[in-house]
C-alpha positions in Angstrom: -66.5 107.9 103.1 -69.4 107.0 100.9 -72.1 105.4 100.3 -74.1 104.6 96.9 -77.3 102.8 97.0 -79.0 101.0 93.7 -82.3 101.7 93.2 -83.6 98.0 90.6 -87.2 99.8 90.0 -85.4 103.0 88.7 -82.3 101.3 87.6 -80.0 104.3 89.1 -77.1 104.7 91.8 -77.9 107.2 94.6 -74.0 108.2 95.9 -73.4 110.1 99.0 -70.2 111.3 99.8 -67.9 113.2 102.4 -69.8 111.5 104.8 -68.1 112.4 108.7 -68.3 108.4 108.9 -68.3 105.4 107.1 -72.0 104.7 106.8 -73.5 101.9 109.0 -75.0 99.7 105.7 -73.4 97.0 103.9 -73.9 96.0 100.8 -77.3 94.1 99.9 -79.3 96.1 103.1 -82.1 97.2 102.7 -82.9 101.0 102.4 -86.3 102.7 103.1 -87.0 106.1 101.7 -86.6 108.6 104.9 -83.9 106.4 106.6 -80.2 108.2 107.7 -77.2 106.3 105.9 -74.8 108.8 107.3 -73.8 111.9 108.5 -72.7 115.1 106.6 -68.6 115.9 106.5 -66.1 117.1 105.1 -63.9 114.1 103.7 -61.3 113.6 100.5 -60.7 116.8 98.8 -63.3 119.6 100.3 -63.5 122.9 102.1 -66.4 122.6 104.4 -68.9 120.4 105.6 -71.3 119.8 102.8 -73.4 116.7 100.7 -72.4 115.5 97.6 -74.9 113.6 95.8 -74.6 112.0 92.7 -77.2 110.1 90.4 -75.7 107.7 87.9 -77.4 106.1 85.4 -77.5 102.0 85.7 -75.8 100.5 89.1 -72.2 101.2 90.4 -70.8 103.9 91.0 -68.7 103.6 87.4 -72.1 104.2 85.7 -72.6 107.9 83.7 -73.4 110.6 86.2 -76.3 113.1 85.4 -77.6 116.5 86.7 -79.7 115.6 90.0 -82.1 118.6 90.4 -84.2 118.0 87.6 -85.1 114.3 89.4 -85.2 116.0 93.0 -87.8 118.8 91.8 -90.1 115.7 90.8 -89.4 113.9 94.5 -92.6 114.5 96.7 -91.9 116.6 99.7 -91.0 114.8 103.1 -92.3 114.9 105.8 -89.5 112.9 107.9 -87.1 114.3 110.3 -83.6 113.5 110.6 
């Protein structure tokens, strides 16, 4: 269960995965930054509840994977609650 999300103004893939469900969206909706595309599980091959979160480079989920904490430390804080 996963979910990856394209972002055209950044040109990068957002995935999700182990999520406890399939998510709710489909593809071509719309996403708004703050809004819940799943819950967290423990799916595939894990040991625990958790979030993995990928960012690939270019759109799919076949695009280059990089390291996400350098992009998330630049992310302004949120103020939205889940």
């Amino acid at each position: 269960n996963y979910v990856a999300i394209y972002s055209q103004a950044d040109d990068r893939t957002y995935v999700y995965l182990h999520m406890q469900h399939r998510s709710p969206l489909r593809q071509g909706d719309a996403v708004r930054a703050g809004e819940r595309v799943g819950a967290v599980g423990c799916t595939g091959s894990c040991y625990g509840t958790h979030l993995h979160f990928e960012v690939r480079l270019a759109r799919g989920t076949e695009a280059k994977p990089i390291d996400p904490l350098p992009l998330l430390r630049r992310w302004p804080q949120s103020n939205a609650s889940g």
